[in-house]
LUMDO-90038 format. One record per residue (C-alpha): residue number from 1; residue in one letter; x negated, z negated, y negated. Coordinates in pm, 1 decimal, padded with zeros to 6 digits. Layout:
BEGIN
@nr NUM | rest a | xx X | zz Z | yy Y
...
***
This chain:
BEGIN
@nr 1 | rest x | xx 03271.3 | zz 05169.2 | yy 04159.2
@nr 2 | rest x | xx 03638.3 | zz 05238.9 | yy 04085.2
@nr 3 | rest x | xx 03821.5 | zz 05515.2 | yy 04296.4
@nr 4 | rest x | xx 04203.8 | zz 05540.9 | yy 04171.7
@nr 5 | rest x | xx 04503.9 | zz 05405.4 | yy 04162.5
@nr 6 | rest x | xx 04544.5 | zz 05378.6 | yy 04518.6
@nr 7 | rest x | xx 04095.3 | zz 05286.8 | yy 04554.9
@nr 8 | rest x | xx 03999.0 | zz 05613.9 | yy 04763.1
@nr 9 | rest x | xx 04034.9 | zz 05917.8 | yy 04564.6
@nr 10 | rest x | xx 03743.3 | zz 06119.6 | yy 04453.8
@nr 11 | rest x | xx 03703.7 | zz 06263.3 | yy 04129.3
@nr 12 | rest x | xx 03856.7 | zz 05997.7 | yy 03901.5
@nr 13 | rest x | xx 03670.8 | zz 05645.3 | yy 03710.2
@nr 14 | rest x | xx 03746.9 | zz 05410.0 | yy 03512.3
@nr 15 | rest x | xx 03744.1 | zz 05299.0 | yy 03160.9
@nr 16 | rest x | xx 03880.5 | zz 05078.5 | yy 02911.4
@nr 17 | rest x | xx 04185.2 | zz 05012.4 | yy 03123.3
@nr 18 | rest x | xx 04258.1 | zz 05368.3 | yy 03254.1
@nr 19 | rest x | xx 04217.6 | zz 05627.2 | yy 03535.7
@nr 20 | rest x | xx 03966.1 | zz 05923.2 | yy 03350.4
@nr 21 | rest x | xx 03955.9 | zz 06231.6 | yy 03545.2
@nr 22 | rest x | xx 03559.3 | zz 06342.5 | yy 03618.4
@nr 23 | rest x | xx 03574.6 | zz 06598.2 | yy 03804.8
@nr 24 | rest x | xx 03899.2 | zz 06845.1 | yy 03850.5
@nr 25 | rest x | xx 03828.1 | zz 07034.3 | yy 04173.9
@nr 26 | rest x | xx 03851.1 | zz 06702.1 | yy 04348.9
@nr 27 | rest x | xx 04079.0 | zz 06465.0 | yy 04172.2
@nr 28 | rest x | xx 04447.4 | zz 06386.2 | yy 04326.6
@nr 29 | rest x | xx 04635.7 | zz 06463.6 | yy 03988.1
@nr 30 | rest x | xx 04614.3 | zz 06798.7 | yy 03826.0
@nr 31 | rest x | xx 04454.3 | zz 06670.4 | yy 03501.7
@nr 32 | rest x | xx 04169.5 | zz 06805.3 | yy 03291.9
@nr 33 | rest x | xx 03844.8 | zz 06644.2 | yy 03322.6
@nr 34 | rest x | xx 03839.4 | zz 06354.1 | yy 03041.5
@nr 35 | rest x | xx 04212.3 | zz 06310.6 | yy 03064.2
@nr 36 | rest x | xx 04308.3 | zz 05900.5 | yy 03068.3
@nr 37 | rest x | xx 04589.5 | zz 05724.2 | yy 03161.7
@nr 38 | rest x | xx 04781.4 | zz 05500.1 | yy 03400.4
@nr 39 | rest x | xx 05091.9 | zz 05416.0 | yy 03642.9
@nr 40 | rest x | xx 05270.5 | zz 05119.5 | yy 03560.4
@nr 41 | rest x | xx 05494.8 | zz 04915.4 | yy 03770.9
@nr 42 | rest x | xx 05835.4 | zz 05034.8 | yy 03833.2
@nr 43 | rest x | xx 05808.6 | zz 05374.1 | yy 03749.5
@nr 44 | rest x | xx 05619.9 | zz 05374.1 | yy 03389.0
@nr 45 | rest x | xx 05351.9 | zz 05645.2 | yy 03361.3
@nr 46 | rest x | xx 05177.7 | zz 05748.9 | yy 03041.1
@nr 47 | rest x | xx 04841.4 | zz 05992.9 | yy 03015.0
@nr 48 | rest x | xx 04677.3 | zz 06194.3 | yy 02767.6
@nr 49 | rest x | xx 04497.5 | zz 06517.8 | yy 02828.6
@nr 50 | rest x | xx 04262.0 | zz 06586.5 | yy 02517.6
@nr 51 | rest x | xx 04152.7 | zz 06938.8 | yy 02640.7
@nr 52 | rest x | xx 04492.3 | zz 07045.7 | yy 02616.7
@nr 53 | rest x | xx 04599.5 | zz 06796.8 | yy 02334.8
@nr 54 | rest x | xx 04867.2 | zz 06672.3 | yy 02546.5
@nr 55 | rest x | xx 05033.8 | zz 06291.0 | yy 02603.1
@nr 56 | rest x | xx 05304.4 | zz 06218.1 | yy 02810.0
@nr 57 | rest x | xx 05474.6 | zz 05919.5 | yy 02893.9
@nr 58 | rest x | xx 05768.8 | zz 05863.3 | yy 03100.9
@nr 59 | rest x | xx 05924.6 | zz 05479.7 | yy 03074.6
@nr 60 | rest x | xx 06183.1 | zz 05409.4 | yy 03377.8
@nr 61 | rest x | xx 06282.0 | zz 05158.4 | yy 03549.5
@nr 62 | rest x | xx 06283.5 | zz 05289.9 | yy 03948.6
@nr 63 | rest x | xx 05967.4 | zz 05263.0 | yy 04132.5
@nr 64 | rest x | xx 05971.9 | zz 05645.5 | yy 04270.2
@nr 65 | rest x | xx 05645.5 | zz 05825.0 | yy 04346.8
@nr 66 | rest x | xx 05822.9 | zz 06139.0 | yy 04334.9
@nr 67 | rest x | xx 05980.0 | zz 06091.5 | yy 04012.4
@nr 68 | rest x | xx 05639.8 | zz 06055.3 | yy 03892.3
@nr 69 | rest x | xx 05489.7 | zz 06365.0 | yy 04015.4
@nr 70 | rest x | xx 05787.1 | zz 06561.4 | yy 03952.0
@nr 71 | rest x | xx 05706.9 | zz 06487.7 | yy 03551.8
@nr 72 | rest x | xx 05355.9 | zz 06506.0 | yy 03608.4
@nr 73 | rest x | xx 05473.8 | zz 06889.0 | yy 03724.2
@nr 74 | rest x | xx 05756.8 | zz 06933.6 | yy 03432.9
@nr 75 | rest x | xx 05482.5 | zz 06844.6 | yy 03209.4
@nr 76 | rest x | xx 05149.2 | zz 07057.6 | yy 03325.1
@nr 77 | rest x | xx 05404.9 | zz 07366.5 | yy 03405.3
@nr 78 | rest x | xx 05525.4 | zz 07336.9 | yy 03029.2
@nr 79 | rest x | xx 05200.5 | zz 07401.4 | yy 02891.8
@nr 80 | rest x | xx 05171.8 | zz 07790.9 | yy 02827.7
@nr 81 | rest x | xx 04812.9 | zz 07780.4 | yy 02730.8
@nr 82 | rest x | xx 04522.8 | zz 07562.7 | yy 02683.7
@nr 83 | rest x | xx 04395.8 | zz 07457.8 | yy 02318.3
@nr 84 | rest x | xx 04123.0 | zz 07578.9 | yy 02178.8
@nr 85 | rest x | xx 03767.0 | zz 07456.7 | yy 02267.3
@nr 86 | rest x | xx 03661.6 | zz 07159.8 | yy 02002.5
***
């Protein structure tokens, strides 16, 4: 029913006011399956990644698509290793 952000990506749904991640291999954004979150106007992004018990939010006020993937990419690259299975 819901396909992203932009309505035609694969591998994402919906749910209590977020993009979730379903399946990895296909989704746009690098995020682990279950991961949640959302872009917000002018720049705001915010998601939280429970398989690696990660959140990240960035709060700006410059609509930039690239400013938003390069955190996305400061963010996954600072992880050094996944958590621990739950």
């Amino acid at each position: 029913m819901y396909r992203g952000f932009r309505g035609d990506e694969d591998g994402v749904g919906f749910g209590l006011a977020v993009e979730v991640t379903l399946e990895e291999s296909v989704a746009v954004l690098r995020r682990s399956v279950g991961s949640a979150g959302w872009n917000g106007a002018f720049g705001t992004i915010s998601w939280h990644d429970p398989r690696e018990g990660l959140v990240a939010v960035l709060m700006v006020q410059q609509s930039s698509a690239p400013l938003r993937a390069d955190f996305a990419n400061a963010v996954l690259q600072a992880v050094t290793e996944s958590a621990p299975a739950r």
